[in-house]
C-alpha positions in Angstrom: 23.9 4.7 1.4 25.1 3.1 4.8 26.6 5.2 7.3 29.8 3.4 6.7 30.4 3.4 3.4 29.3 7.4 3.6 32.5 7.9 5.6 34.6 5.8 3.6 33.7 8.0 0.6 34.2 11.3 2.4 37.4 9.5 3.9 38.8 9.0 0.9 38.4 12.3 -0.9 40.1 13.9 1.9 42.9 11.7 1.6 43.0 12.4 -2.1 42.6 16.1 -1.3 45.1 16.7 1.2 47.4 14.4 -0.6 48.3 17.3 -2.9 48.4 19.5 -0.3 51.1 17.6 1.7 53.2 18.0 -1.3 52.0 21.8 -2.0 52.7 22.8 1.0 56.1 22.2 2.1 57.7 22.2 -1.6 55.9 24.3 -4.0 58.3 27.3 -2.4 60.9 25.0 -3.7 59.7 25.2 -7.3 58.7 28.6 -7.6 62.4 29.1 -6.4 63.6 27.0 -9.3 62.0 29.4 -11.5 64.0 32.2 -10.1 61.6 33.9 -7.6 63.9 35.5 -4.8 61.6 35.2 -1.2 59.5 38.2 -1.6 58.4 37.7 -4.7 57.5 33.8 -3.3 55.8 35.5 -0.4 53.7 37.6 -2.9 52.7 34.5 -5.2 51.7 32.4 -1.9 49.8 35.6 -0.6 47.8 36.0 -3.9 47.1 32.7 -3.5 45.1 33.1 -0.2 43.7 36.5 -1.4 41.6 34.8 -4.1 40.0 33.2 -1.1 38.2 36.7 -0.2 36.4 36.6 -3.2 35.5 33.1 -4.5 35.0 31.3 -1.3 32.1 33.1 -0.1 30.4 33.7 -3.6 30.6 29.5 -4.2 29.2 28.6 -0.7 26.3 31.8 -2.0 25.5 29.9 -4.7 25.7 26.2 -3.0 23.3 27.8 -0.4 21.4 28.4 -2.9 21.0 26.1 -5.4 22.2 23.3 -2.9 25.1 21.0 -5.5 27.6 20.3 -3.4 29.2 17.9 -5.3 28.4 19.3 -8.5 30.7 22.7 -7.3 33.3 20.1 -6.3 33.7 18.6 -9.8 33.4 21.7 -11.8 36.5 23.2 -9.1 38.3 20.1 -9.2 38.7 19.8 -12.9 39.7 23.5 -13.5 42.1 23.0 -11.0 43.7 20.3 -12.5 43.5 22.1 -15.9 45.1 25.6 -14.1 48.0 23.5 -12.5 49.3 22.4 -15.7 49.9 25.8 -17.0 52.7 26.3 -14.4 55.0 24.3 -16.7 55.0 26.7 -19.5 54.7 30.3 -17.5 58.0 32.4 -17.4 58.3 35.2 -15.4 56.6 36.6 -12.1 53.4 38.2 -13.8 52.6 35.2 -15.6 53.2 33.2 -12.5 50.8 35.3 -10.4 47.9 34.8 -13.3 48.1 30.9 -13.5 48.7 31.0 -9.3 45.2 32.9 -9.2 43.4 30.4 -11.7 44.8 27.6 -9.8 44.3 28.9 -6.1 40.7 30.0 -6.8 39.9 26.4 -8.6 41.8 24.5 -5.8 41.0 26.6 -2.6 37.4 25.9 -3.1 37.6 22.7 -2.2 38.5 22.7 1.0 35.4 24.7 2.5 33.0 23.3 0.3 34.2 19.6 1.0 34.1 20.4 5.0 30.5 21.4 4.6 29.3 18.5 2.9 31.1 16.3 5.9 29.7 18.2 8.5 26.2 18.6 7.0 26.3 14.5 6.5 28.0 14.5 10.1 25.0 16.1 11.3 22.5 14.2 9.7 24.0 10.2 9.5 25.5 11.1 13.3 29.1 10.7 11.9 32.5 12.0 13.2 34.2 14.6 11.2 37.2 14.4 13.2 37.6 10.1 12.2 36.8 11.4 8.7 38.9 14.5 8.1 42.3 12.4 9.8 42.3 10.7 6.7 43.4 14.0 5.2 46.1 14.6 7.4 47.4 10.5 7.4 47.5 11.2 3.4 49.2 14.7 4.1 52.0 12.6 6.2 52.4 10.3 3.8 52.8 12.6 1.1 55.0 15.1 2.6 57.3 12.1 4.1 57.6 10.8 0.4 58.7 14.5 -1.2 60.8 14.7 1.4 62.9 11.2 0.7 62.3 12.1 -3.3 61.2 15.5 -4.3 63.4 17.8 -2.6 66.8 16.1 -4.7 64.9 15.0 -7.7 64.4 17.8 -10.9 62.0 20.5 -9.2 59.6 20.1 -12.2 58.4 16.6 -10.8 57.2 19.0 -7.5 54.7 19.8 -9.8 54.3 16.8 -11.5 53.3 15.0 -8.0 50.7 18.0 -7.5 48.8 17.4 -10.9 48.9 14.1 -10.1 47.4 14.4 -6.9 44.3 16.5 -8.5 43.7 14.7 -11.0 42.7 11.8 -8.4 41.1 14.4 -6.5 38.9 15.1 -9.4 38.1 11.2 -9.1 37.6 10.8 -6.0 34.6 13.6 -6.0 32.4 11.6 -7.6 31.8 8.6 -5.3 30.2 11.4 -2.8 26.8 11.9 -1.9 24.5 13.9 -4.7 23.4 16.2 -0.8 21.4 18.5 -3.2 19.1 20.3 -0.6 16.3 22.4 -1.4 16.9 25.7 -2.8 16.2 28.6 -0.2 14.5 31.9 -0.8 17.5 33.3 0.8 17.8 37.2 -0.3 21.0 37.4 -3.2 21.9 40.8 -1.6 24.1 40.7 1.6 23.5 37.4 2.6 26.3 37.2 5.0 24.5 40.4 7.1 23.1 37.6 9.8 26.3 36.5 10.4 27.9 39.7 10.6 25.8 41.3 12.9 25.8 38.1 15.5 27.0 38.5 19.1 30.0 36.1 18.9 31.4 35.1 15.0 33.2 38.3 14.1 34.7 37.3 17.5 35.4 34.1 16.2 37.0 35.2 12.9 39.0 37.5 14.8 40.5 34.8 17.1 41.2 31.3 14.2 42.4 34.5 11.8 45.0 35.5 14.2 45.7 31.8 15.4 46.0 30.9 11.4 48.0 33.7 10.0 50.9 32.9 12.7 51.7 29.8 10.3 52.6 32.2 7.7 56.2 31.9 7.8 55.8 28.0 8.5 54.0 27.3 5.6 55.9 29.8 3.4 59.6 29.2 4.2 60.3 26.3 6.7 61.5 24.4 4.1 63.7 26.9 2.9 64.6 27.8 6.4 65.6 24.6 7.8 67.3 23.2 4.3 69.5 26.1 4.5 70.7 25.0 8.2 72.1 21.8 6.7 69.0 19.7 7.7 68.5 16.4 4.8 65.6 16.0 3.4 64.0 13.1 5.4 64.6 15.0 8.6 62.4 17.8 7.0 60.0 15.8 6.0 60.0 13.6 8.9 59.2 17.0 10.6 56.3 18.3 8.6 54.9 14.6 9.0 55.3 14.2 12.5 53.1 17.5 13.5 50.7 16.0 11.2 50.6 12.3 13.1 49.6 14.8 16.1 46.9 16.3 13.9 45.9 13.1 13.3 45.5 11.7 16.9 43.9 14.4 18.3 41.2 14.6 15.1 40.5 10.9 16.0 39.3 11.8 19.7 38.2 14.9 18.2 34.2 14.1 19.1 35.0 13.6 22.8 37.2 17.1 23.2 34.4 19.4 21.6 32.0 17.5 24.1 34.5 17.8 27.1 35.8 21.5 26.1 33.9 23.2 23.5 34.4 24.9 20.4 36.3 28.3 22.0 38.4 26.7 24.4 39.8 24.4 21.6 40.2 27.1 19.7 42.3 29.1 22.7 44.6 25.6 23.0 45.7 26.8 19.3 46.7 30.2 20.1 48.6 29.0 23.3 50.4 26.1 22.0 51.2 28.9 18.6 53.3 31.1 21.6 55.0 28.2 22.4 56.1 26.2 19.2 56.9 29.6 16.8 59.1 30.8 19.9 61.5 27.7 19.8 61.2 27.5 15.9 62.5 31.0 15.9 65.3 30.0 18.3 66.7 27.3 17.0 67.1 24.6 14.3 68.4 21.8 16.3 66.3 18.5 14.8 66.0 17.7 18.2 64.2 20.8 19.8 62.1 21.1 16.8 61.1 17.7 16.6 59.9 18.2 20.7 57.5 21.2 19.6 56.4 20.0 15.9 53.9 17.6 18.0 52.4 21.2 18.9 51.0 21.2 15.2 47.7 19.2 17.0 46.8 22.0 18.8 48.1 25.3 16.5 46.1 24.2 13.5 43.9 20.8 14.4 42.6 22.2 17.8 41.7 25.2 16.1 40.0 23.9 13.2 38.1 21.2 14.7 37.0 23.9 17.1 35.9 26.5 13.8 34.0 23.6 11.9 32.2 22.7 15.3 31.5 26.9 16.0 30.4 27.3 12.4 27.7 24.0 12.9 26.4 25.1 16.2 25.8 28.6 15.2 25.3 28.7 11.5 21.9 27.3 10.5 21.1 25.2 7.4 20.5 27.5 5.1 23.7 29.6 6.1 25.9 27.1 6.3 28.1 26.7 3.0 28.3 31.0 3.4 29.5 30.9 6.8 32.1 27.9 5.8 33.0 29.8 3.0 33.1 33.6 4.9 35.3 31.8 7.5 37.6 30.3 4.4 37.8 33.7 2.9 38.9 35.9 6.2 40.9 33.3 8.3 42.4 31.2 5.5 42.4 34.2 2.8 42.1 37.9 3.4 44.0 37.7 6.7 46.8 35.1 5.5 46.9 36.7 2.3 48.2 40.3 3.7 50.7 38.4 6.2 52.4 36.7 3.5 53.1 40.0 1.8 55.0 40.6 4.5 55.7 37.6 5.4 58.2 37.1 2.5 60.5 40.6 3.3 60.1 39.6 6.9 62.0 36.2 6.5 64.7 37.6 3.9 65.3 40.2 6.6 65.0 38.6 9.7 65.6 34.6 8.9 64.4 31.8 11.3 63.5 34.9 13.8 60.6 35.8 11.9 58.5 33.0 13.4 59.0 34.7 16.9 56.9 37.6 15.3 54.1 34.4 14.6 54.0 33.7 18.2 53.0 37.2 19.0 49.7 36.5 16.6 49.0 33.1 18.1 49.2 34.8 21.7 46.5 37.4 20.2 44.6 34.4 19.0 44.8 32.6 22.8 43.5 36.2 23.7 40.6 36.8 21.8 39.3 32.8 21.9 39.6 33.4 25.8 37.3 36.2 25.2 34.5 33.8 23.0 34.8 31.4 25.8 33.7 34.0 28.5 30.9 34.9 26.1 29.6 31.6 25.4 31.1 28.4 27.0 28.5 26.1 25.4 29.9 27.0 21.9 28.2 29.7 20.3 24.6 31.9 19.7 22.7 30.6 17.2 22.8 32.9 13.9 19.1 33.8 13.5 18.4 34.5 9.6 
């Protein structure tokens, strides 16, 4: 397979995958409102969500380790997921909610680490650009969100739902164009396996500082939406919104190869946590379109600068036969364990405190600025090597 049509296979899944997620993301809240969930019982649904993550995101990247089917894991999660989703129609009531949220969170959050270590292991070996590939995702995630925000948000809440089965379904699709990338099987030992990683001088560091940068979207992710359509704002300005921070995403993931070069892996990941301080104080300030459309291009930095800046730490440090476990122990505490307990709070804090809650976020991102600062200091190249 050419270089070129490898990316535009990769490409294309993550446009298909974070499709769904730019509908998921900003109007799911919506729907689980519809079905008469007051905010903290929203809050608990979205944390259980990211607490699956803990425990299925670092078992599948154990066994891809091992057995080395990447794509093979992506089917088998993309299907169920697909499969899970559809049960949300019939559920009634917040306990069997939370069942068919875990099904469908631990089929569907799997994708997302196991699809960003298949890039970046084909990055490494075909010399491609993750960033040029990933943007794809985040163009699809504009598009998406712009579109539910013209026609989801006044249209019956059960299409929200209807766009995100949708969406998998063409996800499940788009998997199998990918590269086979079955690697050899290691002899890795099926106890502790994530012990190496543990026990280096700088990644507990580095979970420590993307968690903290991460979690501060809690109350973005969770209630924005809610937040901002209770101000009076229309629909295409909120959508407009959730776009526009993605078209920064998007522009700085295209020059994303030249700012890991220039900067380095922890200092990308400290623009996150200071550009965090900044955009969650004015969002807890104020709803004026027009201050919160001049910090939404902050989104670049508060989630793409950090991310770029975690794949590229995980790749420099992790080595081959860690790699899906460190991808899927970094999915698990920054994107799961972590997130999972903020939005169990994050759900009374907002019914409490309002749009002020996201000043509480810009205390975690300024955490995050601190503790990436700290990486930096202890290796400005990027990262120690993890030896097995």
């Amino acid at each position: 397979m050419s270089r070129g049509g490898l990316s535009l296979r990769l490409s294309l899944f993550y446009a298909a995958l974070f499709g769904v997620i730019g509908v998921q993301m900003p109007f799911w809240p919506l729907y689980l409102s519809a079905k008469g969930l007051d905010p903290a019982r929203i809050g608990q649904l979205l944390a259980a969500a990211y607490f699956i993550k803990i425990i299925l995101n670092p078992v599948a990247g154990h066994v891809v380790d091992r057995h080395g089917a990447r794509r093979t894991a992506l089917l088998v999660f993309s299907g169920i997921a697909v499969l899970a989703s559809l049960l949300f129609a019939p559920a009634r009531g917040f306990s069997a909610l939370l069942l068919v949220t875990l099904l469908a969170a631990a089929s569907f959050s799997a994708l997302v680490p196991l699809s960003d270590n298949l890039t970046m292991q084909s990055a490494l070996r075909h010399d491609l650009d993750y960033g040029r590939i990933r943007l794809w995702g985040s163009l699809a995630f504009i598009a998406t969100s712009m579109l539910g925000g013209r026609w989801l948000l006044d249209a019956p809440r059960w299409s929200i739902l209807a766009a995100i089965v949708a969406g998998q379904a063409l996800t499940f699709l788009a998997v199998w164009p990918l590269p086979a990338d079955r690697q050899a099987r290691t002899e890795a030992p099926p106890r502790l396996p994530l012990r190496p990683l543990l026990r280096s001088r700088g990644f507990p560091l580095f979970l420590a500082a993307t968690s903290l940068i991460q979690v501060s979207h809690m109350i973005y992710y969770g209630f924005a939406t809610l937040h901002w359509r209770a101000a009076g704002l229309p629909g295409t300005v909120i959508g407009a919104l959730w776009a526009e921070g993605v078209v920064a995403e998007v522009l700085l993931f295209a020059f994303g190869r030249r700012l890991v070069s220039r900067f380095g892996p922890p200092l990308l990941i400290a623009a996150g946590g200071l550009a965090g301080a900044l955009r969650w104080t004015v969002l807890g300030l104020t709803t004026d379109p027009l201050a919160l459309a001049a910090v939404q291009f902050l989104h670049a930095f508060t989630f793409g600068a950090t991310h770029l800046g975690a794949m590229h730490y995980i790749a420099r440090t992790a080595p081959p036969a860690l790699s899906a476990r460190a991808q899927g122990l970094y999915a698990s505490v920054a994107n799961g364990m972590v997130p999972g307990l903020a939005m169990l709070a994050a759900g009374p804090l907002y019914q409490d405190w309002g749009g002020r809650a996201f000043l509480a976020m810009s205390l975690l991102a300024a955490g995050g600025l601190g503790l990436a600062l700290r990486l930096w200091r202890q290796s400005p190249g990027g990262g120690h090597p993890v030896k097995v």
